[in-house]
C-alpha positions in Angstrom: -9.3 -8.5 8.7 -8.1 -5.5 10.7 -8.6 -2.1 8.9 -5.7 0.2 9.2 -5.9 3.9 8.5 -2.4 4.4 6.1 -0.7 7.9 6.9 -0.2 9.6 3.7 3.6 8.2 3.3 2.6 4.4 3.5 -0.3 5.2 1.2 2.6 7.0 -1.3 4.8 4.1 -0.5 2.2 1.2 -1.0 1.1 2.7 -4.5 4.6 3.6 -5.8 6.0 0.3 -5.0 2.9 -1.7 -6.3 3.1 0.4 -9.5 6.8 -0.2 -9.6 5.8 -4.5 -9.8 3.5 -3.8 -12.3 5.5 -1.7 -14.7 8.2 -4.6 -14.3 5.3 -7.3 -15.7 3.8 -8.2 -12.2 -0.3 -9.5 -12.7 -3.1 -6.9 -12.0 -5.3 -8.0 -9.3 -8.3 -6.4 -10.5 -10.8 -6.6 -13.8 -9.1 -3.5 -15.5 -5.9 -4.3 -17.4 -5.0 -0.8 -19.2 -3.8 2.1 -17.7 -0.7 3.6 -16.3 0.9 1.5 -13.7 0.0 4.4 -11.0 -3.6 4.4 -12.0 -3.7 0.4 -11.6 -1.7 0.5 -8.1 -4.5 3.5 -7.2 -7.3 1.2 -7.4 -5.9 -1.7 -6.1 -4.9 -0.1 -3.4 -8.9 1.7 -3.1 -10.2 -2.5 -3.3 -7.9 -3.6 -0.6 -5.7 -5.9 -3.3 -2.6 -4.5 -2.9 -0.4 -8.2 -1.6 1.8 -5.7 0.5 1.8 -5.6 4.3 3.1 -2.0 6.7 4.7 -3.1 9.2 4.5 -0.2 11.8 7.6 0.1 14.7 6.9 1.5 18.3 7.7 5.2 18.5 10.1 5.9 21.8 7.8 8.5 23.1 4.8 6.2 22.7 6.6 3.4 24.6 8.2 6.0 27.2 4.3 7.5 28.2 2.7 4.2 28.6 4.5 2.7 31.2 
């Protein structure tokens, strides 16, 4: 598996949508099963759990400097 380094808006994204499935009755995906939905997202997110995938898009500049 390929580690990514998040930027701090997928890592605010990842955690508030996770919590989001969680408050709405989604399964935990780690040992500890109390807590606020944010604190559960948090460290699932810190084990590498989290079932949701960043999909990342070229930037224009990026594509415009490498060729």
């Amino acid at each position: 598996m390929i580690e990514i380094k998040l930027t701090r808006y997928e890592r605010a994204r990842l955690i508030g949508a996770r919590a989001l499935q969680i408050s709405l009755g989604a399964p935990v995906l780690i040992d500890i099963d109390k807590g606020e939905p944010i604190d559960l997202a948090l460290a699932e997110l810190e084990q590498g759990v989290i079932p949701i995938t960043v999909k990342r898009t070229a930037k224009e500049k990026e594509l415009k400097m490498a060729s």
